[in-house]
Backbone as CSV, one residue per row, in Angstrom:
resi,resn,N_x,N_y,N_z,CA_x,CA_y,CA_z,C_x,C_y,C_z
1,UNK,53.833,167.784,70.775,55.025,168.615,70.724,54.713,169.877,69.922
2,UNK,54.975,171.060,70.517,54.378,172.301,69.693,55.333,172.446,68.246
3,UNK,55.191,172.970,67.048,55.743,173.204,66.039,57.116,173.721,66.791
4,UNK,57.140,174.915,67.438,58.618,175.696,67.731,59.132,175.581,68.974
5,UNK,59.545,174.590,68.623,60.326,173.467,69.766,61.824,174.290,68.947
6,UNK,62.277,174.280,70.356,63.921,174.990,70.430,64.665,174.180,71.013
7,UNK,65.990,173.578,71.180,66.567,173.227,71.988,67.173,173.774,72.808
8,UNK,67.249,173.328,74.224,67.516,174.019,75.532,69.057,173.408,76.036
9,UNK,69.091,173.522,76.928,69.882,172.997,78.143,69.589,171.475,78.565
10,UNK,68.126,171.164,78.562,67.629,169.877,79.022,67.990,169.159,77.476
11,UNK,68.583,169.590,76.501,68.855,168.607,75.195,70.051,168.155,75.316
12,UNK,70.567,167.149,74.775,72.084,166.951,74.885,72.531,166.868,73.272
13,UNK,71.757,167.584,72.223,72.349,168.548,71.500,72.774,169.358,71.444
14,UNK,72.548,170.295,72.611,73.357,171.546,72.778,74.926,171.137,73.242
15,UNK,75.159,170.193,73.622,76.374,169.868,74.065,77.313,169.641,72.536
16,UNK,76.601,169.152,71.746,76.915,169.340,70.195,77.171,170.717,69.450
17,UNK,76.601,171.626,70.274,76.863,172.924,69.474,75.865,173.254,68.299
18,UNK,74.462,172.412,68.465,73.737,172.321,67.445,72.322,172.952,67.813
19,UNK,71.419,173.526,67.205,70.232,174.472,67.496,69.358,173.845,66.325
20,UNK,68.460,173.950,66.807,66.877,173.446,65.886,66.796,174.628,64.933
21,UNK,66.784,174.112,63.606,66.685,175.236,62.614,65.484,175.481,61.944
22,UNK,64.777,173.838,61.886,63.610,174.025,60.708,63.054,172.525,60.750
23,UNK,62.279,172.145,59.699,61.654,171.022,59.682,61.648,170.682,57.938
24,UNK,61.679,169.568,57.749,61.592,169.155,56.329,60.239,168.766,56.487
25,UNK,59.700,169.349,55.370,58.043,169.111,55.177,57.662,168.091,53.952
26,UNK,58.973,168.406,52.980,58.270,167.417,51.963,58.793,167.182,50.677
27,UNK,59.202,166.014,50.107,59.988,166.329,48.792,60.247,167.096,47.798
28,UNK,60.870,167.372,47.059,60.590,168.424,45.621,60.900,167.631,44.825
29,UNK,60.396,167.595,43.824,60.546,166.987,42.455,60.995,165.496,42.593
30,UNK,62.172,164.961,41.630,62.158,163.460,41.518,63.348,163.242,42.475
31,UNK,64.825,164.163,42.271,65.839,163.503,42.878,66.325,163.705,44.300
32,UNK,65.531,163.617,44.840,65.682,163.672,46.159,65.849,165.131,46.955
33,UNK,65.794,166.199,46.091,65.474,167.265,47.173,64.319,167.313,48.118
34,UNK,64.509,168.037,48.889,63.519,168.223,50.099,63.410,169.720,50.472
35,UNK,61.997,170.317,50.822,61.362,171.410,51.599,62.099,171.499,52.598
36,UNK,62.433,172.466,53.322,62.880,173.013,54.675,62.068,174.279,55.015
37,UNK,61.694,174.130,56.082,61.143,175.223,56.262,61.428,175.491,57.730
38,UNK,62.199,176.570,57.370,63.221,177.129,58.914,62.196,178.126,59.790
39,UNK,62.775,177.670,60.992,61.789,178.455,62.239,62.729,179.758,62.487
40,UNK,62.767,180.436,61.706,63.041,181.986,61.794,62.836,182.621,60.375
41,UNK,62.683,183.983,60.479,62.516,184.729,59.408,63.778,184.849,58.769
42,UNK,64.958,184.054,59.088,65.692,184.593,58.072,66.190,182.674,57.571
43,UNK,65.746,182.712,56.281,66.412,181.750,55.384,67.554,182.094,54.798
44,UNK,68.213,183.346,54.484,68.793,183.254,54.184,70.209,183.086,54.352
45,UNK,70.283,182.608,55.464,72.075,181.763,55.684,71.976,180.314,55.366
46,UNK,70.968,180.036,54.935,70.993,178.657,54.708,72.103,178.163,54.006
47,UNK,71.848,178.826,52.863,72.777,178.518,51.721,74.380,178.422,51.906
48,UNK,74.687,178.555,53.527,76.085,178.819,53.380,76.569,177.534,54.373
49,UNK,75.095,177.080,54.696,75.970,175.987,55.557,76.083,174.428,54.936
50,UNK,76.999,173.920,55.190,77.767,172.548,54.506,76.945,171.405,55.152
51,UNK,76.723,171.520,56.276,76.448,170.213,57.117,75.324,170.859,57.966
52,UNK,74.219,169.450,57.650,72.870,169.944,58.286,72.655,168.355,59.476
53,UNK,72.007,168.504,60.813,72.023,167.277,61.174,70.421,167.015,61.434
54,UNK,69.507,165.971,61.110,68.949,165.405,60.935,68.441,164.643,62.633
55,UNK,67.103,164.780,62.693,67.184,164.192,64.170,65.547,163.214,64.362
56,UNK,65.982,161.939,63.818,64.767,161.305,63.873,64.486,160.597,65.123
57,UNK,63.132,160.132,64.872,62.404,160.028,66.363,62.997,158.570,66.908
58,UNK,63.391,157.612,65.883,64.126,156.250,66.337,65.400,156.673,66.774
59,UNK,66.213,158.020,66.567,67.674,157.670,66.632,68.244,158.352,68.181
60,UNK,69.546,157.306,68.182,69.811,158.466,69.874,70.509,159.880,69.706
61,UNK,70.632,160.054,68.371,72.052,161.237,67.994,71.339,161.641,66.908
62,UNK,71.512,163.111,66.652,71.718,163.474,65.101,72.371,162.781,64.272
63,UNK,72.112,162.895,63.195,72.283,162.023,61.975,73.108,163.493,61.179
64,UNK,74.341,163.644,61.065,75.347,163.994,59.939,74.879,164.155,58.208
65,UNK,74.436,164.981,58.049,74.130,164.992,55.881,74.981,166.317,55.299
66,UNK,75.814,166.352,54.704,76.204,167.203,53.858,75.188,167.669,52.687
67,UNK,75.205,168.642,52.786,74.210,170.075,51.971,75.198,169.960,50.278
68,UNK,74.725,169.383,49.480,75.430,169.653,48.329,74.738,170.650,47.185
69,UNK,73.727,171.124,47.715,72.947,172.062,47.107,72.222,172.873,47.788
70,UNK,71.357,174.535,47.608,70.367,175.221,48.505,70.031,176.218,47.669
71,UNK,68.745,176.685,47.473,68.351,177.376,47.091,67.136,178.166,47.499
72,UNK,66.747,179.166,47.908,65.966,179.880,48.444,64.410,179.919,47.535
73,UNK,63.453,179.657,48.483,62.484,179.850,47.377,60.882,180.189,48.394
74,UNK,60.414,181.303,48.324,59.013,181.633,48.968,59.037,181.154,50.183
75,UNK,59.919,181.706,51.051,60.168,181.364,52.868,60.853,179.961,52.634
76,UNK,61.103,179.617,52.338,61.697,177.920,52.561,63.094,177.766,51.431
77,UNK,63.457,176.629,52.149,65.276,176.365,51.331,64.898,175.159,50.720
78,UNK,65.230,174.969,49.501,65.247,173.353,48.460,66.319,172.997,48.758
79,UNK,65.829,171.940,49.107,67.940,171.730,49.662,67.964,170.372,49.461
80,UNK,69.433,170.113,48.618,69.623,169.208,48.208,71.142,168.099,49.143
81,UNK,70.647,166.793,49.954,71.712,166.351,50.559,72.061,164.824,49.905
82,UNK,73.163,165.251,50.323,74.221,163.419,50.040,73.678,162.404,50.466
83,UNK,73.606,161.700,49.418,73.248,160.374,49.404,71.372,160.402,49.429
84,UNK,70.901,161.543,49.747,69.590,161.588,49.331,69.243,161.576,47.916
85,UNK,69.194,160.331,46.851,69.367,160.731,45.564,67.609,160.240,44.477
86,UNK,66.662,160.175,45.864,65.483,159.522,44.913,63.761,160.362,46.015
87,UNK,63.188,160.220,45.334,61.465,161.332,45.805,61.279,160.264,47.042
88,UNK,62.126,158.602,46.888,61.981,157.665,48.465,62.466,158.261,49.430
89,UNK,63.828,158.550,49.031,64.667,158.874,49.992,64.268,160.193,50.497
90,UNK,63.772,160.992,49.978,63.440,162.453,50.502,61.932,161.736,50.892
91,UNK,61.165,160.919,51.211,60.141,161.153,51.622,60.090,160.621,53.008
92,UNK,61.558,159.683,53.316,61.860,159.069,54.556,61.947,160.427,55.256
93,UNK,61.981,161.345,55.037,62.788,162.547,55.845,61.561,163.494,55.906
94,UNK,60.274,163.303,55.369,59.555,163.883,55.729,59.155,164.168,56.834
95,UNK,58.862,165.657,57.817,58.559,166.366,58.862,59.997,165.976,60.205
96,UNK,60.877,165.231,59.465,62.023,165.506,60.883,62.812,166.326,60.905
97,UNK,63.059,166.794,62.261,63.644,168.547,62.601,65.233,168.593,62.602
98,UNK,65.250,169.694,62.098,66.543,169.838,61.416,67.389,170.623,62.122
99,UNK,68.660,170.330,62.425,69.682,170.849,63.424,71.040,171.454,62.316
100,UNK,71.646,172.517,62.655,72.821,173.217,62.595,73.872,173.501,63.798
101,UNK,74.662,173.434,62.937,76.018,173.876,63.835,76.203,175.097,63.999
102,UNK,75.757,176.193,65.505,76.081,177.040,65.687,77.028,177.534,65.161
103,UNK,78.240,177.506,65.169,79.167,178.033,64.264,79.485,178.260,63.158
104,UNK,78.355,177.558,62.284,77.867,177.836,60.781,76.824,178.908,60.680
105,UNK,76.017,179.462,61.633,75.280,180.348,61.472,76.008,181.816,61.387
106,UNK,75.602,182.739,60.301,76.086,183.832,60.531,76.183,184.982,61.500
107,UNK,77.062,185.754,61.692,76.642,186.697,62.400,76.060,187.606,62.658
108,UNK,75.290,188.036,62.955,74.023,188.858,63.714,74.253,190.558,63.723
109,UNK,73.363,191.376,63.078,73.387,192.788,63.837,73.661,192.828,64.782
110,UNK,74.148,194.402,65.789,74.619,194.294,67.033,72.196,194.111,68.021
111,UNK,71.308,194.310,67.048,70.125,194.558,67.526,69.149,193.231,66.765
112,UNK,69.995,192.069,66.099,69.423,191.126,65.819,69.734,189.635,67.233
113,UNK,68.908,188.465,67.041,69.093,187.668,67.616,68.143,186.567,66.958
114,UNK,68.833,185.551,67.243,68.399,184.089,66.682,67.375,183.642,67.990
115,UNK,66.533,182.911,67.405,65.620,182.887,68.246,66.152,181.768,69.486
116,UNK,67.005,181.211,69.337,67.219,179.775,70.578,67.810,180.753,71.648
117,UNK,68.479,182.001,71.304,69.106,182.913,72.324,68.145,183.342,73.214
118,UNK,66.748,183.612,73.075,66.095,184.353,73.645,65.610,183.315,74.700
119,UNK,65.281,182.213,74.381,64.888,180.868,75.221,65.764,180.651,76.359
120,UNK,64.719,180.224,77.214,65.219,180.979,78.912,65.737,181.985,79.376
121,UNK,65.890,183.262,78.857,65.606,184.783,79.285,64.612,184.929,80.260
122,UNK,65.105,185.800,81.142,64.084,186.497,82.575,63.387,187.222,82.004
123,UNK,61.859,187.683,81.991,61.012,188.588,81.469,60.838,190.114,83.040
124,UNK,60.980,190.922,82.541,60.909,191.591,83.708,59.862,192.913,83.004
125,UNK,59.299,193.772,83.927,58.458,194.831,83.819,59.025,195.779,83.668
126,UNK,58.842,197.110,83.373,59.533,198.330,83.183,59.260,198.751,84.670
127,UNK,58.745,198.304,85.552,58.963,198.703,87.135,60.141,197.571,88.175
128,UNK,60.581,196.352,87.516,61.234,195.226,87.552,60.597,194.249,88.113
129,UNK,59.438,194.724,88.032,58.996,193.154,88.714,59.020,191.978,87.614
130,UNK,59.291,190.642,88.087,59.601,189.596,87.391,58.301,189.120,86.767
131,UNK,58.259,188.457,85.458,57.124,187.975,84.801,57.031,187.247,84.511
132,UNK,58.362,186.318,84.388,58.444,185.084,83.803,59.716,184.399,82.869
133,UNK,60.021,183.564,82.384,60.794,183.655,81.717,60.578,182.564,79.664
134,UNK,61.298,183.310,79.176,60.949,183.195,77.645,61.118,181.402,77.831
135,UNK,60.062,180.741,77.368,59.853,179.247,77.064,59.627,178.862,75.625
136,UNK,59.287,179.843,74.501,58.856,179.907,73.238,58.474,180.840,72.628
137,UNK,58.615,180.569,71.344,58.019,181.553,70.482,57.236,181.593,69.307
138,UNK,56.388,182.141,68.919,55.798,181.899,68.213,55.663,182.527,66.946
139,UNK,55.484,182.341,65.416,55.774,183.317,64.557,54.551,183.539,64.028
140,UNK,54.387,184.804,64.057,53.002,185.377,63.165,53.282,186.073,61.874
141,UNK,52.402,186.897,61.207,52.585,187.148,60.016,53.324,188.569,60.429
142,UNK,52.653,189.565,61.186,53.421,190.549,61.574,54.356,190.400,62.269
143,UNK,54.823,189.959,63.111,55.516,189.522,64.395,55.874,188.666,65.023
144,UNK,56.616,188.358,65.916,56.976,187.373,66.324,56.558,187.585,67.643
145,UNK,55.910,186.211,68.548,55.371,186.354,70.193,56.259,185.944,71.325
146,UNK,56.812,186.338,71.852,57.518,185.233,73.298,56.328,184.996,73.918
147,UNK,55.925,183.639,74.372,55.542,182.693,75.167,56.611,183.051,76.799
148,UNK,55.987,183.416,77.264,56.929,183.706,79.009,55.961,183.272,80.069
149,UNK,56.678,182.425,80.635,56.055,181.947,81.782,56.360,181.696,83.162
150,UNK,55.357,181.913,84.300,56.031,181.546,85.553,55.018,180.847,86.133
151,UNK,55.388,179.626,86.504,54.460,178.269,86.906,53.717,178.486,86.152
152,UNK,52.652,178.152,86.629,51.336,178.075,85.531,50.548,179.347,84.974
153,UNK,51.482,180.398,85.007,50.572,181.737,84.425,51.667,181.736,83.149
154,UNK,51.288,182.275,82.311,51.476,182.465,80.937,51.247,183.543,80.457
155,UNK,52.190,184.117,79.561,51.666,185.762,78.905,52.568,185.667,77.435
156,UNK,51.850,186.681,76.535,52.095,186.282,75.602,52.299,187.625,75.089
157,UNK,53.451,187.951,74.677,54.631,189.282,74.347,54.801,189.668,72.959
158,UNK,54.493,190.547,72.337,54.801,190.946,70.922,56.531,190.795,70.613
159,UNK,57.209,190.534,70.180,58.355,190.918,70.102,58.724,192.516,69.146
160,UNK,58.045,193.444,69.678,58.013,194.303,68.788,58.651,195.623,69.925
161,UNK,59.669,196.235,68.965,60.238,197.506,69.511,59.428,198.535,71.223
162,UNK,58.312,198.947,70.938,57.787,200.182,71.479,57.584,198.766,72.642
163,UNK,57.252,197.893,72.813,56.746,196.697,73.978,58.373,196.020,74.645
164,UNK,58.903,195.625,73.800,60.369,195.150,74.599,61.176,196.362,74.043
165,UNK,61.850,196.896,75.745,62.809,197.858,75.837,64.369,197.366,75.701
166,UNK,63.916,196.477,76.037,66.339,195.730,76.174,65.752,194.630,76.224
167,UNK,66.814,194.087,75.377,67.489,192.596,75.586,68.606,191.963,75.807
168,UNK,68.772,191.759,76.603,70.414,191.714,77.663,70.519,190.266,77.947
């Protein structure tokens, strides 16, 4: 499974209203906080959301945790949840991917976008011919890549101004 796995249409989380945010990588300290480390450049709405859902590989549903703490720290959120109260309990939760409630995410520049939006977008040419369509993305240190594909050809897109003209 690649790291930046998004949820689609084929999830029946989206029917939840819920988007892949990040991954817990690894405890902090003794009482049960945990690493997050969110698949977009912006951490910082973390802190505003109440309820994070949890999606392990045994379960059929997200798993419900209230956020009773967050704090921003070197790309990643310390985040502290209910009933997580020991370095055990945060280590059960090590590397499972972490879901939000769309409607807890903030709102966007009129020239920003969250990355699950861009997933399944038509890729087209500045002459219109079709290229493919957005399947992933990938984050680099400068930039961010769309992954676009049609059948088995693959191309791999800067997400950078002067290269993508519109996003509609």
């Amino acid at each position: 499974m690649p790291f930046w796995k998004y949820w689609n249409k084929h999830n029946p989380s989206v029917d939840m209203g819920l988007i892949n945010y990040g991954r817990i990588t690894r405890p902090h300290g003794l009482k049960g906080e945990v690493v997050l480390m969110p698949f977009s450049r912006r951490p910082d709405n973390l802190p505003g959301i109440n309820y994070i859902y949890i999606d392990r590989e045994d379960s059929g549903e997200p798993e419900r945790l209230a956020v009773s703490g967050c704090r921003l720290h070197k790309g990643t959120a310390i985040v502290k949840l209910e009933g997580v109260d020991s370095i055990d309990d945060a280590e059960e939760l090590r590397g499972v991917e972490v879901l939000v409630d769309m409607d807890e995410l903030e709102g966007l520049e009129e020239d920003e976008y969250y990355w699950f939006e861009l997933i399944g977008l038509d890729v087209y040419s500045e002459d219109g011919s079709f290229i493919g369509k957005v399947e992933d993305l990938i984050d680099r240190a400068q930039q961010s890549v769309l992954v676009v594909r049609d059948g088995m050809a693959e191309a791999l897109i800067p997400l950078a101004e002067p290269i993508i003209k519109e996003i509609d």
